[in-house]
Every structure is written in C-alpha cells, then in structure tokens.
C-alpha positions in Angstrom: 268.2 198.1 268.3 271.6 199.2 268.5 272.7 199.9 272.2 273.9 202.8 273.4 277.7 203.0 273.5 279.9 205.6 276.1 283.4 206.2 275.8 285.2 207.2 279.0 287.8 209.8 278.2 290.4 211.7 279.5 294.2 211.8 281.3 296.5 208.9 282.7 295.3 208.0 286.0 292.1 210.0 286.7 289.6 206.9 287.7 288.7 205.8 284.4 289.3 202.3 284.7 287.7 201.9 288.3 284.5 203.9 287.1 284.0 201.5 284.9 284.6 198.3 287.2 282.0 200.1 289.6 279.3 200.4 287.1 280.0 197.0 285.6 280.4 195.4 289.4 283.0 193.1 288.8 286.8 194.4 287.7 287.1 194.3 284.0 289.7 197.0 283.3 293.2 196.2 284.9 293.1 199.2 287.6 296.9 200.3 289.4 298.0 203.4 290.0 300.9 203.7 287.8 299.8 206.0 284.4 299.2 204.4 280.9 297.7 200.9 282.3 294.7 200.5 279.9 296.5 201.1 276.1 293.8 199.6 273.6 290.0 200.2 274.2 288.2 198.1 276.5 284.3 196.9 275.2 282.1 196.5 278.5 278.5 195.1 278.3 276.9 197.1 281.2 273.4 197.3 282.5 271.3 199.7 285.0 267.9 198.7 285.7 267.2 196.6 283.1 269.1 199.3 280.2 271.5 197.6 278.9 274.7 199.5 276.9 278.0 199.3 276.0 281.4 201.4 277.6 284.6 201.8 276.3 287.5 202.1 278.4 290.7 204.0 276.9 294.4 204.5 277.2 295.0 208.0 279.1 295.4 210.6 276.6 299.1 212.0 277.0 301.0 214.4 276.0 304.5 213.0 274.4 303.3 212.4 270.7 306.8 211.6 270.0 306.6 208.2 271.3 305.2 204.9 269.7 302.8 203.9 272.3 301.4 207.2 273.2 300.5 207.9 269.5 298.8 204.2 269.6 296.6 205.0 272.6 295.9 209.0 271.5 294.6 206.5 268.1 292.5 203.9 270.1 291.0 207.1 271.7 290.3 208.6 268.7 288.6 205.7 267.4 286.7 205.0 270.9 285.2 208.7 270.4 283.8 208.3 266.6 282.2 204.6 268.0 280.8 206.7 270.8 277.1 208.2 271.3 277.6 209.9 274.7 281.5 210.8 275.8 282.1 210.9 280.2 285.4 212.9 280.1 287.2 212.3 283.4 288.5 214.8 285.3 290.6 214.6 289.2 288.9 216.5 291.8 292.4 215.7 293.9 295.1 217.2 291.6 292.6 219.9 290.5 292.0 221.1 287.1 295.2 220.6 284.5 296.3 222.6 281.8 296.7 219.2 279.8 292.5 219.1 280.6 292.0 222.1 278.7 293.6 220.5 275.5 291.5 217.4 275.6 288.0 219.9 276.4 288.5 221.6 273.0 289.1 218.0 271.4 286.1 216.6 272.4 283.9 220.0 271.6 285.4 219.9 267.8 283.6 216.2 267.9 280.6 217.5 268.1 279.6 214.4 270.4 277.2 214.6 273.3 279.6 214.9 276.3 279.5 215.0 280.3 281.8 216.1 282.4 282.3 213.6 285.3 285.0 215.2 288.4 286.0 211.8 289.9 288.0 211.3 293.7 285.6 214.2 295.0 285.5 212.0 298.5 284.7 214.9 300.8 282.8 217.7 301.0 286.3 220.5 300.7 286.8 218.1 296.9 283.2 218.9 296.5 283.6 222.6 296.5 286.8 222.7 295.0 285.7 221.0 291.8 283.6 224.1 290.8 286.6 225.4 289.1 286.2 222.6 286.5 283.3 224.9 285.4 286.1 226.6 283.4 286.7 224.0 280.8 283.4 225.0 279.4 280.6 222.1 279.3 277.0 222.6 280.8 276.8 219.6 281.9 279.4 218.5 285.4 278.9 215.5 287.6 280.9 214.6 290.8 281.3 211.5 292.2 283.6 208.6 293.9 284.7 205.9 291.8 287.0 204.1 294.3 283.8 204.5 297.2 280.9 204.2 294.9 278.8 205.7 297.6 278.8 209.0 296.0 277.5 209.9 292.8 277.7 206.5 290.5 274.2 205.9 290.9 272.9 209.1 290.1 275.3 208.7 287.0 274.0 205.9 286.0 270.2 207.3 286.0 271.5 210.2 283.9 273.5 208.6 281.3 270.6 205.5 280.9 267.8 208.2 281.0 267.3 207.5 276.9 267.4 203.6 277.2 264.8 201.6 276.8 264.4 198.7 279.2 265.4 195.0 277.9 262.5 192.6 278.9 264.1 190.5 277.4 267.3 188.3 277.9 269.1 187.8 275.0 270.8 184.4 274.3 274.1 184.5 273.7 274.5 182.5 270.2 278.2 183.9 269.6 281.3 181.4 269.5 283.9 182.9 271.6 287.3 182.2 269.9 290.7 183.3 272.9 293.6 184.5 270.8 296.3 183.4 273.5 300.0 182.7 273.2 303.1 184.0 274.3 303.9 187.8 273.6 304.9 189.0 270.3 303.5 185.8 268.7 301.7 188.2 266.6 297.9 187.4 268.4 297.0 191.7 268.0 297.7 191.6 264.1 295.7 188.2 263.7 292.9 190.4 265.4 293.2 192.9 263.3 293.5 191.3 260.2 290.2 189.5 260.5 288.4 192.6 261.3 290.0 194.4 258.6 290.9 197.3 260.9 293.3 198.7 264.1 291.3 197.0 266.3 294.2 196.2 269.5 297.8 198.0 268.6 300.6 195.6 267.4 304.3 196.4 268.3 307.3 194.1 267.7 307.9 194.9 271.4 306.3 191.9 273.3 303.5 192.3 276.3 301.9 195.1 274.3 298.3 194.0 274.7 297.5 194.2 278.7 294.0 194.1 278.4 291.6 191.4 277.1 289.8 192.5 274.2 286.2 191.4 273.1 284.8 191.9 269.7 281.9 190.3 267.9 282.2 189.9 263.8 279.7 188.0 261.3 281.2 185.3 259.2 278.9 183.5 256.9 275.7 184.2 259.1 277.5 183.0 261.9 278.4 185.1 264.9 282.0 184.9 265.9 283.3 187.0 269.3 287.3 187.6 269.2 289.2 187.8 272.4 292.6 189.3 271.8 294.4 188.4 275.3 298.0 189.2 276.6 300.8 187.4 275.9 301.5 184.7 278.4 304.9 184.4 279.9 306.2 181.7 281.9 305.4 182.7 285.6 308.6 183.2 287.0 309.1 185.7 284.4 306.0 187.3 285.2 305.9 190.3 287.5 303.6 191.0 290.4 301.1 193.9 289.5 300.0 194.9 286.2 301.4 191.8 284.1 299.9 189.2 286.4 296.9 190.7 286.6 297.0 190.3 283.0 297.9 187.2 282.2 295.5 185.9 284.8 292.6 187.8 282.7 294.4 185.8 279.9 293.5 182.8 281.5 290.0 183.6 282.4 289.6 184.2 279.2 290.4 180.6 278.2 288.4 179.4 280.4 285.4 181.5 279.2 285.7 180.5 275.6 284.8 178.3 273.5 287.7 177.4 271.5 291.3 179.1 272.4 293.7 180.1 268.8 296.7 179.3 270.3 299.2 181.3 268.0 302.8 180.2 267.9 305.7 181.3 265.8 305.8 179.3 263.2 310.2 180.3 263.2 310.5 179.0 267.1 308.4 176.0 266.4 306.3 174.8 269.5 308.1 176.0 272.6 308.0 174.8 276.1 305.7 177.3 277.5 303.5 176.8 274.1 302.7 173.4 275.5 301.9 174.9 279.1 299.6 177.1 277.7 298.2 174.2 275.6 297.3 172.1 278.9 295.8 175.3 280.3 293.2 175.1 277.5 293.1 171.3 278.1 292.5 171.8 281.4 289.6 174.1 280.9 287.4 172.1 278.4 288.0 174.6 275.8 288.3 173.5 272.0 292.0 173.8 270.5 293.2 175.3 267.5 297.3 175.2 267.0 297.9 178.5 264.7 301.3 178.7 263.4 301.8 182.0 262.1 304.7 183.7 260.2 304.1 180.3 257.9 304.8 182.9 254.9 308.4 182.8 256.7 309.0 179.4 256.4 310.5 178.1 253.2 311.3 174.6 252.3 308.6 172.8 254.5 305.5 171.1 254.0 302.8 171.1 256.3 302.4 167.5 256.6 306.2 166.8 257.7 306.1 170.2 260.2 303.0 168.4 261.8 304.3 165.0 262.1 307.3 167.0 264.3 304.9 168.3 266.3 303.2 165.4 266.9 306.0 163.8 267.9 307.0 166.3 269.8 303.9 166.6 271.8 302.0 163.7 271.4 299.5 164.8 273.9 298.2 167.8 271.4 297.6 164.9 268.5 293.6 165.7 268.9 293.9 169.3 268.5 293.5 171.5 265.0 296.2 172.8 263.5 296.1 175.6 260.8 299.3 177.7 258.9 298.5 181.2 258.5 300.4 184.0 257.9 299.2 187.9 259.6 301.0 189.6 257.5 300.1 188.2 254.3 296.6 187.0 255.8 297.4 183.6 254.6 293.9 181.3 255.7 293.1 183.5 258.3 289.5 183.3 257.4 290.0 179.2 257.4 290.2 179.9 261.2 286.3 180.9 261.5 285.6 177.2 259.5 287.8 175.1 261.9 286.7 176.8 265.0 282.6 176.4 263.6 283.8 172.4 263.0 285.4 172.6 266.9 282.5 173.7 268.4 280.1 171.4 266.6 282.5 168.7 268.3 282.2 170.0 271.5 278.4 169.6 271.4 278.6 166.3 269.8 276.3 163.7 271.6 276.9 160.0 271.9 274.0 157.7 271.9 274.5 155.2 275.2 273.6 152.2 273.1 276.6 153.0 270.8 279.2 154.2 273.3 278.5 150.8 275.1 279.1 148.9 272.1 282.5 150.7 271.7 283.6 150.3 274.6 282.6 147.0 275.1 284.3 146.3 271.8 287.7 147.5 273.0 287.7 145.8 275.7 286.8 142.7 274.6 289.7 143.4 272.2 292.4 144.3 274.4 291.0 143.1 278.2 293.6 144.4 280.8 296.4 142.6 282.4 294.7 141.3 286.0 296.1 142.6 289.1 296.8 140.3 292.0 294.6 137.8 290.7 291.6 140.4 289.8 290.2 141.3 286.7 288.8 144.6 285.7 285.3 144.4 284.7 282.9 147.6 282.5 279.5 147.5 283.4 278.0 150.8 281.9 279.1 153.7 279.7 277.6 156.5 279.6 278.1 160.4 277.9 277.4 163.0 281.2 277.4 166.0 279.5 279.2 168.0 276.1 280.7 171.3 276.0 283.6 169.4 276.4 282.4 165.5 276.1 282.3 164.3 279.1 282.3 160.2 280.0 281.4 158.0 282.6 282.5 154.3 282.3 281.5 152.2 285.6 283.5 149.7 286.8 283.8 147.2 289.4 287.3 148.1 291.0 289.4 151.5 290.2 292.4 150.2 291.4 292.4 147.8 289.1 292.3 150.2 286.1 296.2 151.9 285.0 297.1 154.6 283.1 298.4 153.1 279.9 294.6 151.4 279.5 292.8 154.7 280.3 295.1 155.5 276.9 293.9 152.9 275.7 290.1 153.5 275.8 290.8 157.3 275.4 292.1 156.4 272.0 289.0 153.9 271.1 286.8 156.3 271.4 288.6 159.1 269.3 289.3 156.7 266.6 285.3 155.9 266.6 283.6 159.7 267.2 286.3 162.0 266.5 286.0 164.8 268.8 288.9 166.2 266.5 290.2 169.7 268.2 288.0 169.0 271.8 289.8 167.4 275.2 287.8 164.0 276.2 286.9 164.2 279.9 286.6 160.2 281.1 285.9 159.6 284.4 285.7 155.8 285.9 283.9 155.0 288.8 282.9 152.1 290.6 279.4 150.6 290.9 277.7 152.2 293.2 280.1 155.7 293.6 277.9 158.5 292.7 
C-alpha cells in the first residue's frame, strides 16, 4: 500500500523545518533562523502509533521570482505539492498573518489538494487568540501548535493527519542499497541525481554548496532496489563556516557512514584533489563500499582510461581497492553502469571467508615471506578468522603484537586481496595476541 505522503508548505522561516524534526524525533531538516535554509525537498519516513507515512520538507516559498534560486525552490515546491496527498501550510502566529500568506492560500486552493492550516509559535495563550485572524485566509480546517516546545499541539496533529492510516504490524526489512553521492561542491553530484531519475529531483547550479540538505530517494533498477543520497558538497574544514554549512557537511558525513557504498564524484578536469582523498578516507573509515566517479569524462579528450587510472593509482596508492567508473552527467555517459558496480560492491561487502581457507592463506603468506625477528623474537600466526562482513572484518591471532610492523600488516593486507578480492570494500584486520579478547 502506498503510504501516505504530506508536504509542509508555506513562507521562509515559519517552523517548517522544526515541525518536522518534532514529529520525526531526531533533527533531519537543517533548522537556523536565517530564511531560505531548506532549498530542495526533504523525504522523511515518519511514524505515529504504529502509521507509518512520508513528509516532505520544502524551500520557503518567496516572493523575488527574479532570482535563480528562488525560482528553483518555488519549483521543488511545486513538485512537493503534486507528490502530496494531504498539504500542512504553515503559518506564524508571532509575525501575524502576511499579505505574502494570502498569495500562497489561493495557490494551494487552485490544487485542489486536501490541505490544513497549521498556525505554528502559538506559545501562549495572547498567540492563541491572536491567530483567529488566520481564519481570513479561507480554509475550514486551522490547527495551533508549538513546534520549537512540542508540548502544544503536535500530538493532537499527529492524531488528525494519521486518522486515515492504517497501522503497520508489520516491520518492513529494509532490502534497499543505499548508494551517498558525496564530493566536493560543484562536482556535479545534483545532476548525477537527477540524471538517473530522469527528472529535477535536487536543483543543480554552477554555483557550488547548492545542495544543503541530504536527499533520499529510492529507484528500481533491474528488480533491484537502489536508495540515492544526494549530499552537500564537502569543503575542506577550515573553509567551512560555523552554522548552516557545518551542519551540512556533517549530515554529509552521516550519510556516509549510513550507506552502503559512497559515489565519490570528482571532476574528471581537476583530477583527484587533496580533499578528494580526505573524503575518500572518510568513507574508508566508515566501512562503506567505494566507487571513484569521474565525471565531466565527456570533457576529457586525448586520454584513455587505463593510463588516467594508473595516475591515480599512483597517486593514491591507498584507493588501489576501490571502483572506478567515467561518466559524464551531462551526456549520461555509464551512469546506469553505476547501479552494476555498486550491486558487485555490496555483494563484496557480504562476502564470507570459510576459516579453513582464510587459514590456509594466511598460513601460506607467511610461510612465504615470514617477518624479520625483532630482538631475537619471532612472530608467530596461530588462528585466522573472518569476525563479521558489512565491511570484512579479520582477526589473525598472534603470539606477540609488538612484534608485528606496518609494512607486514601490508603485506598480509595484500595476500588476502590478491586471493578474495574484496574489489571496491576497505579490509578491517585486527591482530591480537592469544589470549586478548
């Protein structure tokens, strides 16, 4: 059954964002109070005793159609209200009713959609008779309520806009692969997304940081379930400034470490830049799988792939085990190889290692190449075993760990590519001695 999906509408800076971080219980929108925050439309999977449905958070709607960004976000809105079944149209109990309200009321009544008036900020009882004069704009149906205390009028909210829902006594297992689109801004990560879902989905700019907001959306690609996250562009941090940005290149981040494979999209005309290969590491560092996308490949003349990848390589010797793919959003050059490489990826991360054969490799490489002895020691492998997947995860038992070095973890780290693969997924191998839980 298809759930139930609520678009919250109306001006800059009305409570939009924290409504929706109250019902959800967690914050999901980026919430400041500077106008024009949210700019694409945010998908939240939200719940209420047991009724599961779906909100959309949108960009204010504002009044200077003249500029680029307010025409994208008056678009995203517009597009937020045709996916919608039931539209909450947000109105400030504190600044009182605004002309600019008026315009969006007659909007949303030529829509013929279902929608309820919701006066947010109504945090004491003078708010609470003041917002009888929203009565004017026309609906007959008004709520009130506190977003920012929650103590006032979300619940009763809630029971009103779930009151057609049936309950899910069920919990639904999430079979989607979750594929982060992250990279730095203006990379070109928002026209990837849209190309693949063949419509405006996030709203691409050639100014960079455009996308603020982590975007979620699910897509089928041959019978397999795919769920894009567009994310912001991440900047190196001391370009990064405190508010808005940080809070979204830190949901950037989460979002890496939520996924299971990152697209790491870098322009193919810059080549792999310093903070490409910090944001490489991040994904490393979470477990994630790791797809290099060079995009704007249709750019590049001159160069095959083969010799541009032996650069980067060498380059970055550290990213040999991840995917790399060529692709052009413009053109949509083997965009649609992405879905392939990231379904091979994930069947890496599950991948599990019988113990009987992981010992034999190991014990084969190190009968091959035994270390160096330190001080008169010798390192000795008693057991190997595979702790968990999702990413592959090793535990090799030794006698001493002082007397095992860098260059031979290398060593074995190598081994055991070069005999399962793992092609695109970090190795985790931890050695511990006999005994050490």
């Amino acid at each position: 059954m298809k759930e139930k999906v609520i678009a919250v509408i109306g001006r800059p800076n009305v409570g939009k964002s924290t409504l929706i971080n109250r019902i959800a219980g967690k914050r999901l929108s980026i919430v400041d109070d500077k106008p024009n925050i949210t700019r694409d439309r945010i998908y939240i999977n939200a719940s209420w005793q047991d009724k599961n449905f779906v909100l959309i958070d949108t960009g204010g709607i504002v009044e200077d159609n003249e500029d680029e960004f307010a025409k994208n976000i008056n678009s995203q809105v517009e597009l937020a209200i045709e996916e919608a079944d039931l539209i909450l149209f947000i109105v400030d109990a504190k600044t009182g009713l605004n002309p600019y309200d008026y315009d969006i009321a007659n909007k949303l009544r030529q829509t013929k959609k279902k929608v309820l008036l919701v006066v947010n900020k109504v945090d004491s009882n003078t708010q609470r008779d003041l917002a009888s004069e929203f009565w004017a704009l026309g609906f007959d149906d008004m709520h009130l309520l506190s977003a920012l205390h929650g103590d006032l009028g979300v619940g009763d909210l809630l029971e009103l806009i779930t009151a057609d829902i049936e309950r899910d006594e069920e919990v639904k297992e999430d079979n989607a692969i979750k594929i982060a689109i992250v990279g730095k801004p203006n990379a070109g990560k928002s026209s990837i997304l849209n190309n693949l879902l063949k419509k405006q989905r996030a709203i691409v700019s050639s100014v960079s940081g455009t996308t603020r907001d982590s975007i979620d959306e699910e897509i089928t690609f041959e019978d397999k379930l795919f769920r894009l996250v567009d994310t912001a562009g991440i900047r190196k941090k001391s370009k990064v400034d405190y508010g808005v940005e940080m809070f979204a290149v830190d949901r950037a981040i989460r979002a890496i470490r939520e996924c299971d494979v990152a697209l790491l999209v870098i322009d193919s005309e810059e080549g792999l830049s310093d903070q490409d290969k910090k944001i490489a590491s991040i994904c490393e560092e979470a477990g994630c799988g790791l797809i290099l996308a060079f995009n704007k490949w249709d750019l590049i003349k001159n160069t095959q792939t083969h010799k541009f990848e032996q650069e980067i390589d060498k380059d970055a010797p550290f990213l040999n085990y991840a995917q790399k793919i060529y692709i052009s959003a413009k053109t949509g050059q083997r965009l649609e190889q992405i879905f392939k490489i990231a379904l091979q990826v994930q069947a890496e991360r599950e991948k599990r290692i019988s113990t009987g054969l992981l010992n034999k490799v190991i014990n084969e490489a190190y009968n091959l190449n035994p270390p160096q002895s330190i001080k008169g020691k010798n390192l000795r492998i008693y057991y190997s075993t595979q702790a968990k997947n999702n990413p592959p995860t090793f535990v090799i038992f030794i006698n001493n760990k002082d007397l095992i070095q860098d260059h031979y973890k290398r060593y074995m780290l190598k081994k055991l590519r070069e005999n399962f693969g793992f092609k695109g997924v970090p190795i985790v191998v931890s050695y511990r001695q006999k005994g050490e839980k």
